[in-house]
Structures are given as structure tokens and as C-alpha cells.
C-alpha positions in Angstrom: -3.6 16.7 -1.4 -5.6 17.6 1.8 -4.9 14.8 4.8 -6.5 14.7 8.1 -4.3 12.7 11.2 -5.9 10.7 13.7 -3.6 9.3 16.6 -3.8 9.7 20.6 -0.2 10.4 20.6 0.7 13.9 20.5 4.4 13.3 19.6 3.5 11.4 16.6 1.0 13.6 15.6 3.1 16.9 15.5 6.0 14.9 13.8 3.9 13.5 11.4 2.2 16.9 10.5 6.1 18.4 10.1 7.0 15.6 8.3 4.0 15.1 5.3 4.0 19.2 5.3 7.6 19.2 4.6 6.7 16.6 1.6 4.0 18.9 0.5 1.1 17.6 1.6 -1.5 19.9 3.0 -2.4 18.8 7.0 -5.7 20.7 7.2 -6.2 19.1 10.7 -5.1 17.1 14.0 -6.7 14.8 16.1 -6.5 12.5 19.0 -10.5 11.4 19.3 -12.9 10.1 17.6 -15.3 13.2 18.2 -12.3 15.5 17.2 -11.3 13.6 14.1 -15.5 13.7 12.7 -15.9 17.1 13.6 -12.6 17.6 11.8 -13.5 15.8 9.1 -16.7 17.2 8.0 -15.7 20.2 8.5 -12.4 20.4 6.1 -13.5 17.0 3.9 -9.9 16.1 3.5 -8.7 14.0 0.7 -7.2 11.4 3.0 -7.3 10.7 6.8 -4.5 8.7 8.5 -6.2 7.1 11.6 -4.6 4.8 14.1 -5.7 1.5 14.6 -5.4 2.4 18.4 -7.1 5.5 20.1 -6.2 4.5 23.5 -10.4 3.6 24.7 -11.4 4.0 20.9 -11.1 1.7 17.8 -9.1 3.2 14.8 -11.2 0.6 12.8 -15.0 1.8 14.0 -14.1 5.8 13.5 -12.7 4.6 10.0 -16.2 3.9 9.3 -18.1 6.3 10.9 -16.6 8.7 8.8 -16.4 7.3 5.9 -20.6 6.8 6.8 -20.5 10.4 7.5 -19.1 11.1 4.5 -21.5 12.9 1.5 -20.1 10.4 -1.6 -17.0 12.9 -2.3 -13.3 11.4 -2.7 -12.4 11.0 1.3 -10.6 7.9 1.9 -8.9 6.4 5.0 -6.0 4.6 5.6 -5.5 3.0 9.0 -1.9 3.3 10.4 -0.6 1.8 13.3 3.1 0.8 15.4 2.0 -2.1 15.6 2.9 -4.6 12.7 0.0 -5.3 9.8 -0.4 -9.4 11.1 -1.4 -8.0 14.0 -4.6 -7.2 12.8 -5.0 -8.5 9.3 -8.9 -9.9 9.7 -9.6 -6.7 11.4 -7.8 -4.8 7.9 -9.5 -6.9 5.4 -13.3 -6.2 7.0 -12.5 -2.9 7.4 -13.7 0.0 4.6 -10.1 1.7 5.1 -8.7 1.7 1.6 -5.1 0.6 3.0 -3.1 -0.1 6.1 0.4 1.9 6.4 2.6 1.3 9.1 4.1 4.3 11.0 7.9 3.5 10.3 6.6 4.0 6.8 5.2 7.1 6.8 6.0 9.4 4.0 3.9 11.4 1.2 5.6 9.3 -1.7 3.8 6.2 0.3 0.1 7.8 1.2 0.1 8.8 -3.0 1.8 5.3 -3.9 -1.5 3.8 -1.7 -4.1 5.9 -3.4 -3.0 5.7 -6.9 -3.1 2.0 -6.3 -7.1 2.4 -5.4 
């Protein structure tokens, strides 16, 4: 599985990367703004991107649909992730065209294929 990661924190993004890798997922690409993470996206059409809720000035939840508007019909899906807990923002979840949430404390590849099986 191909996955793309979208969060403004650099910490996160590098552990994430080691840890999904290490699980054997393929991390074709990083970012940490929206124009990073469509560029990246069109240009490796990952499977899956994981994009925060929270891109410091930018909305997790608009760049979740701009690329999934940018997208030419193939199998890319998004799931939004986030620190912060699911209630937070569960209108904001439901409206969005993000296949899933997934909060960061449960980050793992067994979870990302758990959420796209279920799809």
C-alpha cells in the first residue's frame, strides 16, 4: 500500500513515516502544507493519505477535499487524523468526503488497512 502524510509537525511526521514503513507500508511522500501535500499527491497518486485535521493556518478537512477533487477517479482515499479527540469535531467528520477519522495514538498499518477494508 502506497500512503501519503500530511501534518505540520515535523516530529510526528518522521515518526510516523518510521513507524508505518517499519509495518510495511510504502510512505511515497511527506508533507506539512496543503500545496506540498497536492503537489505530492498528484504526483505519486498514493493509495491512502493521512491528513491532519490541523495544518496550523490550513484546514485538514478543505485539503481532504481538494484532493480528493483533484483526484482522476483512481482508488486515493483520505483519512483525516488528528491529537485531538474524534468529538471534537464530529459534524466537521461526518460532512467531510474523508473515508475515516483515525486518532494519532492509534496509528498503526493494521488500523489504516482495518479502515479501508471496512470501506
Amino acid at each position: 500500500m502506497r500512503c501519503l502524510i500530511v501534518d505540520d509537525n515535523d516530529h510526528f511526521l518522521q515518526s510516523a513515516r518510521r513507524l508505518l514503513e517499519r509495518e510495511g507500508i510504502d510512505v511515497v511522500g511527506v508533507a506539512s502544507t496543503g500545496a506540498g501535500a497536492l503537489a505530492r499527491y498528484e504526483a505519486a497518486r498514493p493509495d491512502v493519505a493521512l491528513v491532519d485535521i490541523d495544518l496550523g493556518g490550513e484546514s485538514g478537512f478543505d485539503l481532504a477535499r481538494r484532493m480528493l477533487e483533484a483526484g482522476d477517479g483512481g482508488p486515493s482515499r483520505v483519512i483525516l487524523i488528528s491529537a485531538y479527540d474524534e468529538s471534537d469535531f464530529a459534524d466537521l467528520i461526518d460532512e467531510s468526503p474523508a473515508l475515516a477519522f483515525l486518532p494519532k495514538s492509534a496509528l498503526s498499518a493494521r488500523t489504516i488497512h482495518d479502515l479501508l477494508g471496512a470501506a
